[in-house]
C-alpha positions as CSV (number, residue, x, y, z in Angstrom):
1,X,-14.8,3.8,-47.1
2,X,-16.5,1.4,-49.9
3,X,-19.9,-0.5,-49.0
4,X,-19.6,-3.6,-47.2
5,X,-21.5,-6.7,-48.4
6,X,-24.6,-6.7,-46.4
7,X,-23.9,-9.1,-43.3
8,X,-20.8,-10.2,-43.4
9,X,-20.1,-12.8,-40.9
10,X,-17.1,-11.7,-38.1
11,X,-14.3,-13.8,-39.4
12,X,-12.8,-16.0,-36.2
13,X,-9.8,-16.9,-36.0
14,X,-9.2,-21.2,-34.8
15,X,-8.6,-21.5,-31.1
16,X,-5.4,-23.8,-30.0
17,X,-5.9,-27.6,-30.5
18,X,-7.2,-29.5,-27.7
19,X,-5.3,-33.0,-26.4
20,X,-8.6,-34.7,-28.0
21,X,-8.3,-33.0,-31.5
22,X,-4.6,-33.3,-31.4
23,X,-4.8,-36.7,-30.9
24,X,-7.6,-37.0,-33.9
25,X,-5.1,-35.1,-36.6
26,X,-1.7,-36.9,-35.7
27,X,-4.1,-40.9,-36.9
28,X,-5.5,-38.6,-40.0
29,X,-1.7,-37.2,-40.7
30,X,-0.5,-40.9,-40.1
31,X,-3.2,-42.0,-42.6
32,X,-2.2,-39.8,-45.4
33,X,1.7,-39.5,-45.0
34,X,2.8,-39.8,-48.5
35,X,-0.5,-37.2,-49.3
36,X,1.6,-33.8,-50.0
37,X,-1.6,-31.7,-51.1
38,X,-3.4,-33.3,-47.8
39,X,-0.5,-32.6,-45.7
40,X,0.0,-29.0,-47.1
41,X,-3.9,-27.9,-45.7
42,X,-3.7,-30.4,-42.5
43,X,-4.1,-28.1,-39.5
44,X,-1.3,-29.9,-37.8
45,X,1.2,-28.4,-40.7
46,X,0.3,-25.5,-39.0
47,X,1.5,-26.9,-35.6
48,X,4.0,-28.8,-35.1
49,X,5.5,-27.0,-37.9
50,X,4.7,-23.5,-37.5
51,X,8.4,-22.6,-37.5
52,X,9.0,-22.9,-41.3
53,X,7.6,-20.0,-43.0
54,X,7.6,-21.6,-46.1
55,X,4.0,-23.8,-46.7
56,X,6.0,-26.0,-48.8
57,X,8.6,-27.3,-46.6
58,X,6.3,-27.5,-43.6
59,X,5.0,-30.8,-45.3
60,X,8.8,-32.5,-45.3
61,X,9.0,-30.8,-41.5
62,X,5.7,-32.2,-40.7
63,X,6.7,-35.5,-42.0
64,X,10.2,-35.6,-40.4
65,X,8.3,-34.9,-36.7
66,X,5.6,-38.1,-37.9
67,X,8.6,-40.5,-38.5
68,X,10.8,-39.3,-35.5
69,X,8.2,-39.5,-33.0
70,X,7.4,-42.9,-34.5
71,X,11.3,-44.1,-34.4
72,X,11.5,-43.1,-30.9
73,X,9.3,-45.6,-29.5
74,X,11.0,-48.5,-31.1
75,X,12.2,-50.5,-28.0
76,X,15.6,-50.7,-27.0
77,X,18.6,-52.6,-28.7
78,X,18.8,-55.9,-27.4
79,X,15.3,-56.6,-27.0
80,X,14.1,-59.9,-28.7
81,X,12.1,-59.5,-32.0
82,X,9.5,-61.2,-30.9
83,X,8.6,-59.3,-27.8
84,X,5.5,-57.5,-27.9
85,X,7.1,-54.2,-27.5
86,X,9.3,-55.0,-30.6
87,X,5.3,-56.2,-32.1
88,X,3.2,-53.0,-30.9
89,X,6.2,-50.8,-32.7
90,X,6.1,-52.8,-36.2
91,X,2.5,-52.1,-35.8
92,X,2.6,-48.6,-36.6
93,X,6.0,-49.1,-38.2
94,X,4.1,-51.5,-41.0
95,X,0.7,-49.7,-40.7
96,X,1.8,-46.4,-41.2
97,X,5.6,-45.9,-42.5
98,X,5.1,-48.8,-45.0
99,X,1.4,-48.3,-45.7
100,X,-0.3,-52.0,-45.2
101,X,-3.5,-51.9,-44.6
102,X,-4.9,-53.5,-41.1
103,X,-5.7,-57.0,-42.3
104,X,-1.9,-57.1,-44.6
105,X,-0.6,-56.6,-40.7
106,X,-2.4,-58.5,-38.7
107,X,-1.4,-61.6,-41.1
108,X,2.1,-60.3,-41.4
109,X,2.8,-60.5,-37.5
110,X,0.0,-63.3,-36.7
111,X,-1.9,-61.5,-34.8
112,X,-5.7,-61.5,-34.1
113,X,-8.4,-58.4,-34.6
114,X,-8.8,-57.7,-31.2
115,X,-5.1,-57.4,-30.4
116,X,-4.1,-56.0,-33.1
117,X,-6.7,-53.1,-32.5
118,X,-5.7,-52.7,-28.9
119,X,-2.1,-52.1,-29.6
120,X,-2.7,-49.6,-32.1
121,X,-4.8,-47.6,-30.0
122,X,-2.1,-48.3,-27.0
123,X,0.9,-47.2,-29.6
124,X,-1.4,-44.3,-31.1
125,X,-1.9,-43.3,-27.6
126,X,1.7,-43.3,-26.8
127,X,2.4,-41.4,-30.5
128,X,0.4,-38.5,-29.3
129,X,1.5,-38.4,-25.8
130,X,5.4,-38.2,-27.9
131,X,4.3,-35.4,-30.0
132,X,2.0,-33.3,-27.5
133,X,5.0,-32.9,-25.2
134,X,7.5,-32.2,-27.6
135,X,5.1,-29.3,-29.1
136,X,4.2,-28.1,-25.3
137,X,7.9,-27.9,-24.8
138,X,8.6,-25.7,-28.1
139,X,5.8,-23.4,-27.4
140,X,7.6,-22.8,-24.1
141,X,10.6,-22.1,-25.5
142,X,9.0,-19.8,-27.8
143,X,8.4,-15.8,-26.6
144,X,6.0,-15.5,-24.0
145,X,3.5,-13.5,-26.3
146,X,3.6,-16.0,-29.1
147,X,3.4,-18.7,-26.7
148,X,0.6,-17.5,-25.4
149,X,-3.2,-18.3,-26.5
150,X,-4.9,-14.6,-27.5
151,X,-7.6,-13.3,-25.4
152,X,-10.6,-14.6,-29.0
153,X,-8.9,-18.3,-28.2
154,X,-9.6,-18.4,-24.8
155,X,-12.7,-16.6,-24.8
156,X,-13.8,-19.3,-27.7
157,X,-12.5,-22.0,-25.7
158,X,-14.5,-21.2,-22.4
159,X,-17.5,-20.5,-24.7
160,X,-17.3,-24.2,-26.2
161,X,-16.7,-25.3,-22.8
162,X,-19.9,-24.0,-21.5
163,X,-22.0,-24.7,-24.2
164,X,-21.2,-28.3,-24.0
165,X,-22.7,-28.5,-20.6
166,X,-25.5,-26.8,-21.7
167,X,-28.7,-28.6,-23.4
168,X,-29.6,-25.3,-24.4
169,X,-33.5,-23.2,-23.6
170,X,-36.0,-21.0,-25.5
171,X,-35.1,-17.8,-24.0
172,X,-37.3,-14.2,-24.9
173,X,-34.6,-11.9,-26.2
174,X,-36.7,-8.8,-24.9
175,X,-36.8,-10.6,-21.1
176,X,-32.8,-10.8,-21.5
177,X,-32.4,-7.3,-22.9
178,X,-34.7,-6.2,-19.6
179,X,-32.6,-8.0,-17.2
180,X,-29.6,-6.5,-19.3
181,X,-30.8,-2.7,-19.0
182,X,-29.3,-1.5,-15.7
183,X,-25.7,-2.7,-16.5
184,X,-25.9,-1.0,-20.3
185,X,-27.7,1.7,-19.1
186,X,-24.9,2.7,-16.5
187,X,-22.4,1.4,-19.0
188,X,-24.3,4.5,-21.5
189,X,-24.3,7.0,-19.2
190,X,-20.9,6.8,-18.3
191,X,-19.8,7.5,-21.6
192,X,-22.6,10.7,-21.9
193,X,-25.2,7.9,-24.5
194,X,-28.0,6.5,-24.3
195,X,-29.5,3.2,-25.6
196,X,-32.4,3.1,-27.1
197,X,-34.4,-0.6,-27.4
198,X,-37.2,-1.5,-29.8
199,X,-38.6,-4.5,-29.5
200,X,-41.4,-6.0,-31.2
201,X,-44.0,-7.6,-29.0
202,X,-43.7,-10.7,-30.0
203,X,-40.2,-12.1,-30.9
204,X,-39.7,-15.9,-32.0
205,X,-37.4,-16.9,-29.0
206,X,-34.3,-18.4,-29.7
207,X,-32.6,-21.6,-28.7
208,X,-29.7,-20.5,-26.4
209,X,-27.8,-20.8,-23.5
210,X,-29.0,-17.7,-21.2
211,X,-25.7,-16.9,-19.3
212,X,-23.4,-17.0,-23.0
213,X,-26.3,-14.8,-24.8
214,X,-25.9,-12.0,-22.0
215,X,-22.0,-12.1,-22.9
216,X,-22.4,-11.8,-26.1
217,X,-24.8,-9.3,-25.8
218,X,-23.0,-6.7,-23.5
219,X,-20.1,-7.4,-25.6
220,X,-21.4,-6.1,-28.9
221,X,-23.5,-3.1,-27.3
222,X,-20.3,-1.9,-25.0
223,X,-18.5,-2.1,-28.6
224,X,-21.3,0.1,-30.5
225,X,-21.3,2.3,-27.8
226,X,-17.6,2.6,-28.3
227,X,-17.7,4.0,-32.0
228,X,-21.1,5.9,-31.7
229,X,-20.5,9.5,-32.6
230,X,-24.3,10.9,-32.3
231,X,-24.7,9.7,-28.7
232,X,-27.3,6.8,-29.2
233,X,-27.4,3.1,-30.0
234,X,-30.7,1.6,-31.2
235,X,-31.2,-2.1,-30.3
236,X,-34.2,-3.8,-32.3
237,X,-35.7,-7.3,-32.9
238,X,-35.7,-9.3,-36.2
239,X,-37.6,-12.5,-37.3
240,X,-37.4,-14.0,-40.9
241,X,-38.4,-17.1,-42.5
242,X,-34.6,-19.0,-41.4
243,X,-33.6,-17.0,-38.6
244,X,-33.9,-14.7,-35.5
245,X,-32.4,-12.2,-33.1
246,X,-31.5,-9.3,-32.0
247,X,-30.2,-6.1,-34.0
248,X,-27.7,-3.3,-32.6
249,X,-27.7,-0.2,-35.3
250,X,-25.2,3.1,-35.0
251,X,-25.9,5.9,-37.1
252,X,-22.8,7.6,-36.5
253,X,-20.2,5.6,-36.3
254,X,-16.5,6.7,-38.2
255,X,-16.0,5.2,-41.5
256,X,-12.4,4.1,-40.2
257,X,-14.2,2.3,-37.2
258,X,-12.3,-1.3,-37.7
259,X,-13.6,-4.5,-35.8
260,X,-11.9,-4.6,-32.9
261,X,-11.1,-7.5,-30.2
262,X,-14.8,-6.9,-28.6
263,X,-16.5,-8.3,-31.6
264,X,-14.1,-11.2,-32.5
265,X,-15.3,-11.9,-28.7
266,X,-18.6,-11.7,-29.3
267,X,-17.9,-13.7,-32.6
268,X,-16.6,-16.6,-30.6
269,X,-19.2,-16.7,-28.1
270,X,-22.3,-16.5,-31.1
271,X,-20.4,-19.5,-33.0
272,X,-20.3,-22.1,-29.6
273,X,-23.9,-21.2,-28.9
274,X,-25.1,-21.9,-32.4
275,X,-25.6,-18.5,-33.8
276,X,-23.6,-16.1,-36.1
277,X,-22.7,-12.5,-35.8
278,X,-23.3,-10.4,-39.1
279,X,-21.8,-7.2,-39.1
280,X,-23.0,-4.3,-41.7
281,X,-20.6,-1.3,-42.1
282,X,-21.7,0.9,-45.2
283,X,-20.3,4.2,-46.4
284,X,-21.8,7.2,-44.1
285,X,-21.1,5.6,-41.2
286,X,-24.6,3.3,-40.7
287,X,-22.9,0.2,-38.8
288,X,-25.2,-2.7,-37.6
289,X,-24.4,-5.6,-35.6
290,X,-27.0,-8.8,-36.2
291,X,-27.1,-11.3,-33.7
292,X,-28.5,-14.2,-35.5
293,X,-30.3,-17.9,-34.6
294,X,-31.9,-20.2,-36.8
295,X,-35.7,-20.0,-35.7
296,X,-36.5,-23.5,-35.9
297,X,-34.0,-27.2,-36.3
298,X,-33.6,-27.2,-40.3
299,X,-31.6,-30.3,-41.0
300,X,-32.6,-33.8,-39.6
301,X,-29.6,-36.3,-38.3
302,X,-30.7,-39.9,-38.4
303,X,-27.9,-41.7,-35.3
304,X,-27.9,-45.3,-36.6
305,X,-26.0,-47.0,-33.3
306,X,-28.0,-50.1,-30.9
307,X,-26.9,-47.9,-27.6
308,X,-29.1,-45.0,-27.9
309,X,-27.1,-43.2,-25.3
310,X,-24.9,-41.7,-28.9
311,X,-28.3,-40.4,-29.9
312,X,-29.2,-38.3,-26.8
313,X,-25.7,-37.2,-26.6
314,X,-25.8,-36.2,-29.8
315,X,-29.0,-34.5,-29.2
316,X,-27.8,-32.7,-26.5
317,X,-24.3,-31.3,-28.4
318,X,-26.7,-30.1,-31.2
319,X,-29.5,-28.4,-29.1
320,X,-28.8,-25.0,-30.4
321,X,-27.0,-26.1,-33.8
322,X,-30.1,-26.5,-36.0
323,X,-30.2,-29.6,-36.0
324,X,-33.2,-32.0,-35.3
325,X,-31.4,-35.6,-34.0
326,X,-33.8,-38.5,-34.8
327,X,-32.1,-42.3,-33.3
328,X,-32.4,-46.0,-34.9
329,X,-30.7,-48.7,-33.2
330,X,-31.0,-51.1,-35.9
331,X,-31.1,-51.8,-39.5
332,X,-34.9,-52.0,-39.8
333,X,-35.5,-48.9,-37.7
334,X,-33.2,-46.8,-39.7
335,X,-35.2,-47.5,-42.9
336,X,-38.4,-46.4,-41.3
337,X,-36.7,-43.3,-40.1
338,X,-35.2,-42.5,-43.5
339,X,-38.8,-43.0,-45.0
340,X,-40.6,-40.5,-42.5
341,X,-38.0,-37.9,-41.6
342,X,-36.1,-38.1,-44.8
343,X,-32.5,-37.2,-42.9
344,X,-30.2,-34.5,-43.9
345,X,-27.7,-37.0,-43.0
346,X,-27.0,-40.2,-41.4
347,X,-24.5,-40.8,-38.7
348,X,-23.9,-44.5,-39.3
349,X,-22.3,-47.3,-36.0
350,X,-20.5,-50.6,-37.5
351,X,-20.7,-52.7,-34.7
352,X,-24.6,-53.5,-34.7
353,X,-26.2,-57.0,-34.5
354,X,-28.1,-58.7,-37.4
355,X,-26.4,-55.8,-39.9
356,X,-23.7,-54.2,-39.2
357,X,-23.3,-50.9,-40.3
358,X,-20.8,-51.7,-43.6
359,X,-23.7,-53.6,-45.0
360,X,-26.6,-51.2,-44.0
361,X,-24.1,-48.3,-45.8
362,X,-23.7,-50.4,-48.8
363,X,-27.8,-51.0,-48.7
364,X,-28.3,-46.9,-48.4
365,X,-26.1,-46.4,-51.5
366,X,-27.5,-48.8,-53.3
367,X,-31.0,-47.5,-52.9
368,X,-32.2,-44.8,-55.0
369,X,-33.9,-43.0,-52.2
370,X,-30.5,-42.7,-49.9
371,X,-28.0,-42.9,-52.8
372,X,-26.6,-39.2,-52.1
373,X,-27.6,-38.9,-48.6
374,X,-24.7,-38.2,-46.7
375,X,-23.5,-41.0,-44.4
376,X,-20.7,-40.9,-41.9
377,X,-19.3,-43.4,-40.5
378,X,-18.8,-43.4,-36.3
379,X,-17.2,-46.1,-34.9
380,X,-14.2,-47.2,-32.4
381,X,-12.7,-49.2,-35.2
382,X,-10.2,-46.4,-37.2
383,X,-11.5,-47.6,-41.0
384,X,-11.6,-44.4,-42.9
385,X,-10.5,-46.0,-46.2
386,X,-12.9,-48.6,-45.9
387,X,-15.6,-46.3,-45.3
388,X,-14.7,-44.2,-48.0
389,X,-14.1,-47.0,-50.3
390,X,-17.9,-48.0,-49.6
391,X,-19.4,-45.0,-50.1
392,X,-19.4,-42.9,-46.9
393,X,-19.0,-39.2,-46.6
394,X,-16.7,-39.3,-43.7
395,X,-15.2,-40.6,-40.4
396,X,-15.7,-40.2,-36.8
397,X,-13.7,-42.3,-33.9
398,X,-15.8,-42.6,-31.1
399,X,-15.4,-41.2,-28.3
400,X,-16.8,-37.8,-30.4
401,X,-16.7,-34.5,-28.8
402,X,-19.3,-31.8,-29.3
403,X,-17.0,-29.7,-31.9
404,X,-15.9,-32.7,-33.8
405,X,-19.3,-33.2,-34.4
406,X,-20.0,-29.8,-35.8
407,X,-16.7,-29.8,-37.8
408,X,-18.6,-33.2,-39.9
409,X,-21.6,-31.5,-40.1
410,X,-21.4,-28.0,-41.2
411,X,-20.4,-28.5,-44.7
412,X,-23.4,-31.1,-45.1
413,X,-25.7,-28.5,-43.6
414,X,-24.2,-25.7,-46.1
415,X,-24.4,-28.0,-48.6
416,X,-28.1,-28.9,-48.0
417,X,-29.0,-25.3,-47.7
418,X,-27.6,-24.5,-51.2
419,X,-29.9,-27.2,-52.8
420,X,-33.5,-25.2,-51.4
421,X,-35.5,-26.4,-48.7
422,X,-34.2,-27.7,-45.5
423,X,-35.2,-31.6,-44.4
């Protein structure tokens, strides 16, 4: 067996879509209908219209299930075309079929902001509901196997689950490898091993949730313990300058020893509380499992909004993300912020008094201290285009959930990282 790159992450494989991020591709599928190289990568190609094997034609497929669901609400024949069924469908029948922009509608069927906005979120609402049953139903109808999520989707999906409840703790690995010995210990000597822990004596603890670190934890050892040949697994202790955790080495483990479900398991559960596995497998059969943190919050996220609640949510969704969350609730306190903490990113509300967030984001790019500082846009208005026309690195419709979040940030945070010292 060839070498291995050194710490490869455990690849993981997307769990099924929730109602909420269902709902958040069908307005960005709506949004770029006529885009065929969006539509191609869209993850909701890959749902509603799985059946085509052909990556091509699931664009036309995906299109075809947009337009339907979209035809299906148009009110019944004989209704009056003025009714405001008959004006909540041309909504989304002029907004997203014939491409005007909000304001071309609003003037196009008299209506105000506010109304306008509530029945496109009513109609959106009833889009989703539309296309969420109809893809239930086909999944049903589809074998029982296929229709069913895999055992790394649900485990991923009770992992996210918990760690959203979860603000997260400095935990000692070495007290939860203790607490941990009797059950791998008994889980060893069943199988005629033994485990063998080194720990140094003092370990930078990690920011994690206790009960999903065990987990993960028993998961990988009762996995090394399966491929050890030579009757012991050695469990060690690393700190580096970005990063810290907890090590499992084999020394005899088969070169045809391939990952196995145990380890896309344990993948899942590191990636929800903030972590990564890295797995080592190099010719004459040294395997080593590293169960990696990052020691300390690397990026900064400056939360521009005037209710401060977004910024302690926020701060609680990225406890154990590396992330340090700083709030501003207006204008002038954002500029302070961005002058001591120097953000890795801003998170940016429009609704604010005095300035509202479309000025402040035209300010930031104007200014040569915040010109490439990555902004994205959070709001309960859906104005992507505008927010990309301004300047802005992307879009999040409020309400936000903890992995939407971490979907918008990783790439900034990978892309910091690449550029030398965290902020």
């Amino acid at each position: 067996m060839s070498p291995a790159s050194p710490q490869t992450p455990m690849p993981t494989s997307p769990p099924p879509p929730t109602r909420e991020a269902f709902a958040r591709w069908v307005q960005e599928a709506l949004q770029r209908l006529y885009d065929l190289p969006y539509l191609q990568k869209h993850p909701l190609a890959d749902v509603l219209a799985a059946a085509e094997p052909d990556r091509l034609q699931r664009v036309p497929h995906l299109r075809r299930a947009l337009l339907d669901a979209i035809h299906s609400l148009a009110p019944a024949q004989g209704a009056q075309a003025q009714s405001p069924d008959w004006r909540a469908y041309r909504i989304l029948e002029l907004r997203y079929i014939e491409g005007l922009t909000p304001p071309e509608v609003m003037q196009q069927l008299a209506l105000s902001r506010s109304y306008y906005f509530r029945e496109q979120a009513r109609m959106l609402d009833a889009l989703t509901t539309t296309l969420w049953e109809r893809w239930q139903q086909s999944a049903q109808a589809a074998p029982a196997e296929e229709a069913s999520p895999s055992r790394e989707q649900l485990a991923y999906a009770e992992a996210s689950r918990l760690a959203a409840q979860t603000s997260g703790e400095h935990v000692d690995p070495a007290d939860v490898l203790q607490q941990l010995a009797p059950l791998v210990e008994s889980l060893a000597h069943s199988q005629g091993k033994r485990v063998q822990v080194d720990m140094p004596a003092q370990l930078v603890p990690l920011r994690a949730d206790r009960v999903l670190l065990r987990q993960a934890l028993v998961t990988a050892i009762t996995y090394a313990l399966d491929i050890a040949t030579d009757q012991a697994v050695r469990i060690t202790g690393f700190s580096e300058r970005r990063a810290a955790g907890i090590a499992i080495h084999v020394a005899g483990a088969p070169e045809a020893a391939q990952p196995g479900r145990g380890l896309e398991v344990c993948a899942q559960l590191m990636q929800a509380l903030g972590g990564e596995l890295q797995v080592e497998h190099t010719f004459g059969g040294l395997w080593q499992a590293r169960l990696a943190w990052p020691t300390e919050a690397i990026h900064t996220l400056l939360v521009v909004d005037d209710n401060q609640d977004f910024a302690n949510l926020f701060r609680r969704y990225l406890a154990s993300h590396s992330w340090r969350v700083v709030g501003a609730a207006d204008g002038e306190q954002a500029r302070q912020a961005i002058a001591e903490h120097l953000p890795t990113a801003i998170i940016l509300d429009v609704m604010m008094p005095r300035e509202d967030g479309w000025e402040l984001l035209m300010a930031l790019r104007a200014s040569e201290a915040t010109r490439t500082t990555p902004v994205i846009i959070c709001s309960v208005l859906n104005e992507p285009r505008l927010a990309q026309a301004l300047g802005a690195d992307g879009y999040l419709t409020k309400p936000v959930n903890q992995q939407a979040l971490l979907r918008a940030l990783a790439p900034l945070a990978q892309a910091a990282a690449s550029q030398g010292p965290a902020r």
